[in-house]
VOPAGU-2260 file (C-alpha; in pm, 1 decimal, decimal comma):
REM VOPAGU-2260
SITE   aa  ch    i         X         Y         Z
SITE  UNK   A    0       0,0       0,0       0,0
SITE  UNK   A    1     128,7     372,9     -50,9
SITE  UNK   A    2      86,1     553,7     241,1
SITE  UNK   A    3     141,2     871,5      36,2
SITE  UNK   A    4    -212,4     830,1     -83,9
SITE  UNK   A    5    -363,5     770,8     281,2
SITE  UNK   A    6    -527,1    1111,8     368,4
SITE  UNK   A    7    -545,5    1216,9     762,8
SITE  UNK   A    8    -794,8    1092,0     950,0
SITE  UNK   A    9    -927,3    1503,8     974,9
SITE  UNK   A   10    -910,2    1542,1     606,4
SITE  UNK   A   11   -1162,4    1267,5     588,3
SITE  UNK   A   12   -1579,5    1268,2     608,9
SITE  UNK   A   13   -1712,0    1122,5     895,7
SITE  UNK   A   14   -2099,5    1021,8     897,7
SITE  UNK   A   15   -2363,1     828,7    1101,5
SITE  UNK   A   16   -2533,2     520,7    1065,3
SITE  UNK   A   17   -2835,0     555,6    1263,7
SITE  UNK   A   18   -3115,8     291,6    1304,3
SITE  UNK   A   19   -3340,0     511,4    1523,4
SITE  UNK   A   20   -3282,7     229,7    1815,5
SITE  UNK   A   21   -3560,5     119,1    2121,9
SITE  UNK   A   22   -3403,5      14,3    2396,3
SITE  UNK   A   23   -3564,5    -262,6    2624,4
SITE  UNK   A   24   -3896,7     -40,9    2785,9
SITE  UNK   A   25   -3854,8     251,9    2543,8
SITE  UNK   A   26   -4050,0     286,0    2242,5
SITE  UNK   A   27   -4032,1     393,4    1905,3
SITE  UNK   A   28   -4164,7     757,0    1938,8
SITE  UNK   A   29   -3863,2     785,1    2176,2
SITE  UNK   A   30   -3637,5     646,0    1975,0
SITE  UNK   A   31   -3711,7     902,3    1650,2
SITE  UNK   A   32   -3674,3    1185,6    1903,7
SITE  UNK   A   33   -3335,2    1051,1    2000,2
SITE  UNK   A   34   -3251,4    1021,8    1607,5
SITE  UNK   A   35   -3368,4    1372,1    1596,8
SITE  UNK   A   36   -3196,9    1499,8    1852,4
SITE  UNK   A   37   -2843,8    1314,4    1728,8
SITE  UNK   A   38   -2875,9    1429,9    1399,3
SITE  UNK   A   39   -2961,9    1824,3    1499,9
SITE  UNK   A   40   -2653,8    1777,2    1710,5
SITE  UNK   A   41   -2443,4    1566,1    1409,9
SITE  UNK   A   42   -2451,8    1879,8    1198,4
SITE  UNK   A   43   -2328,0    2124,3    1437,5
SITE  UNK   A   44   -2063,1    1841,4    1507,9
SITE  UNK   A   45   -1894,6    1868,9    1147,7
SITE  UNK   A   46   -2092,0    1522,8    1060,1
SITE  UNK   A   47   -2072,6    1444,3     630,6
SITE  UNK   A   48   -2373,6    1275,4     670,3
SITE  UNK   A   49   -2663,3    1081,5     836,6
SITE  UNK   A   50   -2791,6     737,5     707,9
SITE  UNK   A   51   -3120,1     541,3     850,7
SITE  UNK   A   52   -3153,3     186,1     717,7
SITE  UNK   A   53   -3443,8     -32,5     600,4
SITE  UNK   A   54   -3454,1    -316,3     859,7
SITE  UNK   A   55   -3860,5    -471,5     871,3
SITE  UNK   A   56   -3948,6    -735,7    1213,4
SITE  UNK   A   57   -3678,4    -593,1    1451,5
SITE  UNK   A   58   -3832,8    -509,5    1822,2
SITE  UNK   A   59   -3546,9    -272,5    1866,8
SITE  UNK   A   60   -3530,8     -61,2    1525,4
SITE  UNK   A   61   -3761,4     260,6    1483,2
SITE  UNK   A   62   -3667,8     298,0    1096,2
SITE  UNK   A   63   -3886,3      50,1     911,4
SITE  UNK   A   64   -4008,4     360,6     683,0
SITE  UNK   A   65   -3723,8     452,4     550,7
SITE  UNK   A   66   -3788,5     766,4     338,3
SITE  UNK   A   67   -4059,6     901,8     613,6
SITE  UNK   A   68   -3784,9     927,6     880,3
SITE  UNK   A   69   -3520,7    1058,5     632,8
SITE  UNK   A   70   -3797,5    1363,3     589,9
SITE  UNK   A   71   -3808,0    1371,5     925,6
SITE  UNK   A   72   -3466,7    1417,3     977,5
SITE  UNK   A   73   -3439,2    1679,1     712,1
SITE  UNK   A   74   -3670,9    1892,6     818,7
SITE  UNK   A   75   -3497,8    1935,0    1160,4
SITE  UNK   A   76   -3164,5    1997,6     987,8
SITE  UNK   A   77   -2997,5    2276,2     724,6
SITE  UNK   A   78   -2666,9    2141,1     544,9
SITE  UNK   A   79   -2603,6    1771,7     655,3
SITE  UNK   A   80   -2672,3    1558,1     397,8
SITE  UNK   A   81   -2953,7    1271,5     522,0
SITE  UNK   A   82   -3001,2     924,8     313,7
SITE  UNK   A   83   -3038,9     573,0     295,2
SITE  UNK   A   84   -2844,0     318,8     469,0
SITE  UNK   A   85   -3017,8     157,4     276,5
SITE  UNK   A   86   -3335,3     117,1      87,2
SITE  UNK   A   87   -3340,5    -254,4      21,8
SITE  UNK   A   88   -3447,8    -242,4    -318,8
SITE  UNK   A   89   -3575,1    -581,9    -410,5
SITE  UNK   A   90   -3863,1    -472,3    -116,5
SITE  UNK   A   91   -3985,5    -265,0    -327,2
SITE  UNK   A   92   -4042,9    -148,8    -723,8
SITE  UNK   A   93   -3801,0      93,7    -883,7
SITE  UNK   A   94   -4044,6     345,3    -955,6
SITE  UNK   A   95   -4184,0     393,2    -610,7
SITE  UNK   A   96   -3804,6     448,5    -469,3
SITE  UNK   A   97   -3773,3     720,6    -726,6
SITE  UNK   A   98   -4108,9     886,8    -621,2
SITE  UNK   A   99   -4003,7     863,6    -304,3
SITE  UNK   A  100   -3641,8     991,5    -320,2
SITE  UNK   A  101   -3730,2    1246,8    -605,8
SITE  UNK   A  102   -4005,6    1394,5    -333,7
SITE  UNK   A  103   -3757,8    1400,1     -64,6
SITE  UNK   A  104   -3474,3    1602,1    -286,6
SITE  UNK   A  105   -3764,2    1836,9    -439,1
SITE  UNK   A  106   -3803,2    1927,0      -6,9
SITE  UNK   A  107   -3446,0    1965,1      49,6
SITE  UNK   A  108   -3242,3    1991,6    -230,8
SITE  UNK   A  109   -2875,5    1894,1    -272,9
SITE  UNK   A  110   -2900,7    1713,3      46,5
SITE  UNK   A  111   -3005,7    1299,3       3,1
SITE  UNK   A  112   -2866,8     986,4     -42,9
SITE  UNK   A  113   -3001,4     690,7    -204,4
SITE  UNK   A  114   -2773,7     357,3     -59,4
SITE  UNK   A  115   -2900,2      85,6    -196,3
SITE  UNK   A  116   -2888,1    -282,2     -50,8
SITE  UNK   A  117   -3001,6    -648,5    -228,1
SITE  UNK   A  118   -3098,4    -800,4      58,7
SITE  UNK   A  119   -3435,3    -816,1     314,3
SITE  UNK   A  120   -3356,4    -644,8     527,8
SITE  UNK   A  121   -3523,4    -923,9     754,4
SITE  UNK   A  122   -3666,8   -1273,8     802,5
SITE  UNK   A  123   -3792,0   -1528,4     537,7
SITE  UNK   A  124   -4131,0   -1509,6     700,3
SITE  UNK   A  125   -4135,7   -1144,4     675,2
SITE  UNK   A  126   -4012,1   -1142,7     366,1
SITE  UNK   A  127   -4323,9   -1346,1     277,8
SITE  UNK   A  128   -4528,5   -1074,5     452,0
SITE  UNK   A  129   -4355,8    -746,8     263,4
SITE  UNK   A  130   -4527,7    -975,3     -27,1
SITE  UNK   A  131   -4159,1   -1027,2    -154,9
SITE  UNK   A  132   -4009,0   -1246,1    -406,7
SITE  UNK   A  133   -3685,6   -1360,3    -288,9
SITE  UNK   A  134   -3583,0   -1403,9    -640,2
SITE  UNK   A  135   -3634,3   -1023,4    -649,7
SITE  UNK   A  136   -3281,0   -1013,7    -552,8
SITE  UNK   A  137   -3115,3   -1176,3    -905,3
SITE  UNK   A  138   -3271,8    -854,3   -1031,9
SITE  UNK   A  139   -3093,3    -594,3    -855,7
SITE  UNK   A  140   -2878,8    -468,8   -1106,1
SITE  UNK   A  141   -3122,8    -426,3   -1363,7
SITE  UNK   A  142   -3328,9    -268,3   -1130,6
SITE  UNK   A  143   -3089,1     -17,4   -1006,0
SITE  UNK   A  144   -3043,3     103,1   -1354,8
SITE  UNK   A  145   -3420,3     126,1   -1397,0
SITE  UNK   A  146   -3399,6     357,3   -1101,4
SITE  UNK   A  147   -3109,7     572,2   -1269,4
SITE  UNK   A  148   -3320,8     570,1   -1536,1
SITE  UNK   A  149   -3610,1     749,6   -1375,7
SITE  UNK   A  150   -3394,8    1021,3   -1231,3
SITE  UNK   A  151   -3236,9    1104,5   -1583,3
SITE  UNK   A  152   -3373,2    1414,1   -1727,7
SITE  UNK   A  153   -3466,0    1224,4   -2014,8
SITE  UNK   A  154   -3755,0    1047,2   -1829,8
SITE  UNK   A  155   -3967,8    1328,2   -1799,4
SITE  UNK   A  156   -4017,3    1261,3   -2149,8
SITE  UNK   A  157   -4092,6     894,2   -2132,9
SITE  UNK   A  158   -4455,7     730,0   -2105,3
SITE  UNK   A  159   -4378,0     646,6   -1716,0
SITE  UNK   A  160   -4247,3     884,6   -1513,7
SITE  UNK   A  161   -4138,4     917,7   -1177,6
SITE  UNK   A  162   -4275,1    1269,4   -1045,7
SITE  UNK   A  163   -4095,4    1417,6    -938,1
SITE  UNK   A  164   -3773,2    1257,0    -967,6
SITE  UNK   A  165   -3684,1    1324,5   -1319,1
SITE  UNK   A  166   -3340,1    1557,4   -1345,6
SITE  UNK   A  167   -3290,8    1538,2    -997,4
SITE  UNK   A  168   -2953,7    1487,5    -863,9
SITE  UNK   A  169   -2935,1    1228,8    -610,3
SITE  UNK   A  170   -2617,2    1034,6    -536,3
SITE  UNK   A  171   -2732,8     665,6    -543,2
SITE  UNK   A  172   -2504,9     398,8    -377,4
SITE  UNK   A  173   -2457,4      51,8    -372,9
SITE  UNK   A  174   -2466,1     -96,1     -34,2
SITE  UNK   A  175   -2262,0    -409,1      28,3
SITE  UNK   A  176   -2160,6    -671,7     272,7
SITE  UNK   A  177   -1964,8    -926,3     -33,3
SITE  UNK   A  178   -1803,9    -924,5    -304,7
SITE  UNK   A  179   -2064,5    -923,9    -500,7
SITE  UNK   A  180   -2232,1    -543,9    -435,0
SITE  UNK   A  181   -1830,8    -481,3    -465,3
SITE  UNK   A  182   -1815,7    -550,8    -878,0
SITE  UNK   A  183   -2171,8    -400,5    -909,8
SITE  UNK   A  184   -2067,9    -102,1    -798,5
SITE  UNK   A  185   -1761,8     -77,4    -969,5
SITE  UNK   A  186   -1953,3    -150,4   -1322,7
SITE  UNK   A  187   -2166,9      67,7   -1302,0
SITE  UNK   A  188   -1971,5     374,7   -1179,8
SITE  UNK   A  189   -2105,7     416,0    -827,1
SITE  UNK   A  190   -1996,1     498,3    -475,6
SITE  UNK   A  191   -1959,2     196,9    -272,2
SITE  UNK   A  192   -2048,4     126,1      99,4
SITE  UNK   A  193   -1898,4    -145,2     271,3
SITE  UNK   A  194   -2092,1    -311,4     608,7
SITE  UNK   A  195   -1747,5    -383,2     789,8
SITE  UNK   A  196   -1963,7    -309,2    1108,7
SITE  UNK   A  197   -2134,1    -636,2    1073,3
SITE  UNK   A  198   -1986,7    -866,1     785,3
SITE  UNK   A  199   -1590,2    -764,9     837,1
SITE  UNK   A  200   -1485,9   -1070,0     657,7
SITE  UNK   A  201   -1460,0    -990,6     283,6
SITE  UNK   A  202   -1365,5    -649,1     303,7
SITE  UNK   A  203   -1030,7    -621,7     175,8
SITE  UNK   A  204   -1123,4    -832,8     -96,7
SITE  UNK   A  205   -1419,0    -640,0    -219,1
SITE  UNK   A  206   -1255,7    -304,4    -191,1
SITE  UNK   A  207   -1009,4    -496,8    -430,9
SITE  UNK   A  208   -1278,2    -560,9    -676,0
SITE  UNK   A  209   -1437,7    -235,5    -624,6
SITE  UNK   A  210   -1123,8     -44,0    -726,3
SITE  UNK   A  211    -948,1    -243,4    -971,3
SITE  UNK   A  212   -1282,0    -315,4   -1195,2
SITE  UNK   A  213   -1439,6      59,3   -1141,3
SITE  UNK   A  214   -1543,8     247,0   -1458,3
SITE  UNK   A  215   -1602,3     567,9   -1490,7
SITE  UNK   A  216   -1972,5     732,4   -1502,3
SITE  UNK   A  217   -2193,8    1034,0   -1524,9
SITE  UNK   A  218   -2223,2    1054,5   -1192,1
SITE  UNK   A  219   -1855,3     975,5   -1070,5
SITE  UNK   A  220   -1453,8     980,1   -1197,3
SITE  UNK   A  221   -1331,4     783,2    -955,7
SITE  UNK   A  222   -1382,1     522,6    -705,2
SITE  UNK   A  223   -1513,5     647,9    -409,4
SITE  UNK   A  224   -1580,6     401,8     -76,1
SITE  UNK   A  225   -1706,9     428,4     289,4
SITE  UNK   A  226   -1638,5     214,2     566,8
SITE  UNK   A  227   -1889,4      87,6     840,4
SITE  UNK   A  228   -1751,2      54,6    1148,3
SITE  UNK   A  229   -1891,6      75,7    1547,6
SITE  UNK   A  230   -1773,6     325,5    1782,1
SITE  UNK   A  231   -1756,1     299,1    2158,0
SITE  UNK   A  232   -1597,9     605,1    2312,4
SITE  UNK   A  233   -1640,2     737,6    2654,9
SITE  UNK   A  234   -1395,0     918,8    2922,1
SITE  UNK   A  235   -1217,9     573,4    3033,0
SITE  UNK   A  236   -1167,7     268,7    2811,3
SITE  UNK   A  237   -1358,3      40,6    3085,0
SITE  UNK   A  238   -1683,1     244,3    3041,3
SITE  UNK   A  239   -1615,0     246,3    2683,4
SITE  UNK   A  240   -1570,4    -123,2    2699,1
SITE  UNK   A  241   -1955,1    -167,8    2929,4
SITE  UNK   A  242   -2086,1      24,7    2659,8
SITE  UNK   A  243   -2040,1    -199,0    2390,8
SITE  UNK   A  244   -2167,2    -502,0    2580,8
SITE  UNK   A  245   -2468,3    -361,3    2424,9
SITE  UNK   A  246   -2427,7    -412,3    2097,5
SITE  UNK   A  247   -2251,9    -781,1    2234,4
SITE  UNK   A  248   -2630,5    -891,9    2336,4
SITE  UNK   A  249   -2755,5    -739,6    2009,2
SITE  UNK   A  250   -2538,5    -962,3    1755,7
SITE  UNK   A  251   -2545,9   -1261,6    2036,0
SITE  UNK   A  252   -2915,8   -1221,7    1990,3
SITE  UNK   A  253   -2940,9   -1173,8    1629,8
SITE  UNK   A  254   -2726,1   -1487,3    1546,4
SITE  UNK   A  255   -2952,2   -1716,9    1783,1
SITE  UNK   A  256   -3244,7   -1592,1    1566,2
SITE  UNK   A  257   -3409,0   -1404,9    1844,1
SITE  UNK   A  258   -3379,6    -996,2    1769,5
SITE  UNK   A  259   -3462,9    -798,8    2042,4
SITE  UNK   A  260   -3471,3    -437,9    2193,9
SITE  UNK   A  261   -3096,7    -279,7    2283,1
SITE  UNK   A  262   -3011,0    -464,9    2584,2
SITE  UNK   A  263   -2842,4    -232,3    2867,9
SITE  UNK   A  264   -2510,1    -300,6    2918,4
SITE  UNK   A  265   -2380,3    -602,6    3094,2
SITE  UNK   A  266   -2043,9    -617,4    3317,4
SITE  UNK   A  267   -2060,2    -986,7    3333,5
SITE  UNK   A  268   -2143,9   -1065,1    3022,9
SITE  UNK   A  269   -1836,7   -1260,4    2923,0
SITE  UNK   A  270   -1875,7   -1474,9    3265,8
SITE  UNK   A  271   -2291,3   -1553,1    3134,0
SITE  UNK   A  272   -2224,3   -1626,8    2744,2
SITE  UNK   A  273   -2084,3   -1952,3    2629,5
SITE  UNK   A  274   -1701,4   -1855,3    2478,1
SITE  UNK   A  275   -1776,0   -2014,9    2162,9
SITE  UNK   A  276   -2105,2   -1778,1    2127,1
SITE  UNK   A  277   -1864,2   -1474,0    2235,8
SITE  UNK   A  278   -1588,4   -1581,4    1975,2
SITE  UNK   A  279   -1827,3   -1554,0    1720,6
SITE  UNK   A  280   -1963,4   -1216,2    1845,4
SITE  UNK   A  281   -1547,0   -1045,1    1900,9
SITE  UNK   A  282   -1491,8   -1185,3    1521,7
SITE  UNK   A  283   -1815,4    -986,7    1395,5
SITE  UNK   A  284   -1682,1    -677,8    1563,3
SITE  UNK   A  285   -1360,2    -680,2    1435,0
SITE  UNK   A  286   -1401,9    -317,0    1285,5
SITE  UNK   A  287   -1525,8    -229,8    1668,7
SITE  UNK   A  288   -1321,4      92,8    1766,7
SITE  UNK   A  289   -1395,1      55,2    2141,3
SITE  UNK   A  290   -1226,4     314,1    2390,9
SITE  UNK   A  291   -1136,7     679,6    2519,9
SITE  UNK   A  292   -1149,4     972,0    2256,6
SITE  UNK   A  293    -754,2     896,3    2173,3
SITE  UNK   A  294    -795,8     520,8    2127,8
SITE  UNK   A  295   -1110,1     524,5    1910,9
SITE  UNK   A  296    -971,4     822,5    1695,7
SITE  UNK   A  297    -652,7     664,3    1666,4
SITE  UNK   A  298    -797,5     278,1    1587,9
SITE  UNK   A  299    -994,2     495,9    1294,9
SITE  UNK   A  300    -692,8     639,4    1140,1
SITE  UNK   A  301    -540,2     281,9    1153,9
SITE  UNK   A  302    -871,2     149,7     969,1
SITE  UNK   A  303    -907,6     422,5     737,2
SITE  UNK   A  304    -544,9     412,1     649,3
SITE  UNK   A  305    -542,6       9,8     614,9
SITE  UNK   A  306    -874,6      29,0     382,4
SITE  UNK   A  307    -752,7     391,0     212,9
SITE  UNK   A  308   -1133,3     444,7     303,1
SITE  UNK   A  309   -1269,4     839,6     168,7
SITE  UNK   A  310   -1478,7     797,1     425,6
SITE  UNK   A  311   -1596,3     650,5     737,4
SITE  UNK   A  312   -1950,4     589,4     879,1
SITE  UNK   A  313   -2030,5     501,2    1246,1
SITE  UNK   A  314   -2298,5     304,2    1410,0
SITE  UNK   A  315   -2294,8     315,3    1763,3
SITE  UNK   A  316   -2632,6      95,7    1935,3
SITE  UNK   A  317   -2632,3     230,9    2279,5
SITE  UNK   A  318   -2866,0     186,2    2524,2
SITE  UNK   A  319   -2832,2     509,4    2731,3
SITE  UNK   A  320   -2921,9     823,6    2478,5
SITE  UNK   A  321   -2696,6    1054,7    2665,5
SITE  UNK   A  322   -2398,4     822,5    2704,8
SITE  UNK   A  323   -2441,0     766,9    2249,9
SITE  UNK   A  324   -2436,1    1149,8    2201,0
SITE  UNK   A  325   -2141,9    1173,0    2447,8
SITE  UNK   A  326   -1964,2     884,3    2236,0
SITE  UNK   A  327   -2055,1    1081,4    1938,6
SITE  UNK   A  328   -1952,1    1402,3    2066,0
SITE  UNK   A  329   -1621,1    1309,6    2200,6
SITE  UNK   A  330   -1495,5    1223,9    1814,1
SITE  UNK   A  331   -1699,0    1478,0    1630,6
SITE  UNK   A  332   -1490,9    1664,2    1321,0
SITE  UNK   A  333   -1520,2    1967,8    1522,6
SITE  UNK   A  334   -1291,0    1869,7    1732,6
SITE  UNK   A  335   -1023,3    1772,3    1555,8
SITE  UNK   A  336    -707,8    1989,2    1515,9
């Protein structure tokens, strides 16, 4: 790798991943006033941007309606940009996305992302409830270019339109956790997001794919990718460290098949969770930066340099409001020097 092309971690974007959370005994008119709050707060922070994601059948996400709470958000904000994190596509049918998304940039221009993901988003039996095809998904591609399609100026002219999306400009990105979104993205010219946060283990070799097989397109020169990755960051690394615990229960949960509300944190977690179940869980958050302000800025200038990332974008599931802004806060671009 040349490290002359690594850019400091203050010349690069930082941005939220936000999935309006419930903790156990909250609910999820709570929860969008926390997202609300954060995102307010994000802006004045020096925050690129802030992403909700379509998740359906989850007792501890708020953001089911993806494009309602990005309006939501917008409305309380000015400059930072608000998008998907994403909209999982094969949900739902081209046209609709670009209604949606064309609405949302006709309200507050120059401001939203479209990310883009392949997969449910949930369950199989939800799946079967969201009336979806799971062969949907072998459609993507053509189906993201449909959507391209509608927001070309050219559409307006076209028998089916999507009003009032035509000739607006809204960055669209392809989501990915695989190789796969990796070469999809790189064919067709677009930004690429990379789930590290969750799926860590084919990043390298997707950025790879992304970079080497990218071709140029109306809508960008170069390849351009952002990293997913979970902060923890509080005044002492062993507050940081009962912070994550949280997000510990969540994937512990999650892989048993059992989602759940955000758990509060847990000092004896390790003592109460079988080590093979907790292996699993410390290999999924490999991309974890866990830690006091210094330690989690520092672990993100080691990831950003290692992945030559343009950008980085942080989830952080907490169960304590305050102690998430606080996390937040404590790393913003603000601060840097």
């Amino acid at each position: 790798m040349n490290s002359s092309v690594i850019r400091p971690l203050r010349e690069l974007p930082l941005s939220i991943l936000d999935l309006a959370w419930i903790p156990e005994g909250s609910n999820a008119a709570t929860a969008l006033g926390h997202s609300r709050d954060l995102v307010q707060h994000a802006e004045s922070w020096g925050f690129n941007r802030h992403w909700v994601a379509e998740h359906h059948n989850m007792p501890g996400v708020a953001c089911t309606a993806t494009a309602v709470v990005l309006g939501y958000l917008a409305a309380a904000t000015r400059r930072i940009r608000v998008g998907s994190g994403g909209v999982m596509l094969p949900n739902h049918a081209p046209l609709i996305i670009a209604e949606q998304f064309g609405t949302l940039d006709t309200l507050y221009p120059g401001r939203i992302d479209l990310g883009l993901g392949r997969a449910p988003g949930t369950d199989g039996l939800t799946v079967r409830a969201l009336r979806r095809d799971p062969a949907n998904a072998e459609h993507f591609a053509s189906d993201v270019q449909e959507l391209q399609y509608f927001f070309d100026a050219e559409a307006a002219r076209g028998r089916v339109q999507a009003v009032p999306a035509a000739g607006r400009n809204v960055p669209i990105w392809i989501l990915g956790s695989s190789t796969w979104g990796a070469q999809l993205a790189a064919a067709l010219g677009l930004p690429f997001a990379f789930a590290a946060h969750f799926a860590p283990r084919d990043l390298e070799q997707a950025l790879h794919l992304y970079r080497s097989g990218f071709k140029p397109s109306p809508q960008l020169e170069r390849p351009y990718v952002m990293v997913g990755v979970h902060v923890y960051a509080a005044d002492t690394d062993a507050e940081a460290r009962l912070l994550a615990t949280t997000l510990q229960q969540m994937f512990l949960a999650l892989h048993a098949g059992r989602p759940r509300a955000l758990q509060p944190p847990r000092a004896d977690l390790e003592q109460v969770t079988p080590a093979a179940d907790l292996a699993g869980v410390v290999a999924t958050m490999r991309y974890a930066s866990i830690g006091t302000r210094d330690r989690v800025l520092a672990n993100l200038a080691e990831i950003a340099g290692r992945t030559q990332a343009d950008e980085l974008i942080i989830a952080a599931p907490m169960f304590d409001h305050a102690a998430r802004m606080h996390s937040y806060e404590l790393i913003a671009p603000s601060t840097w020097q």
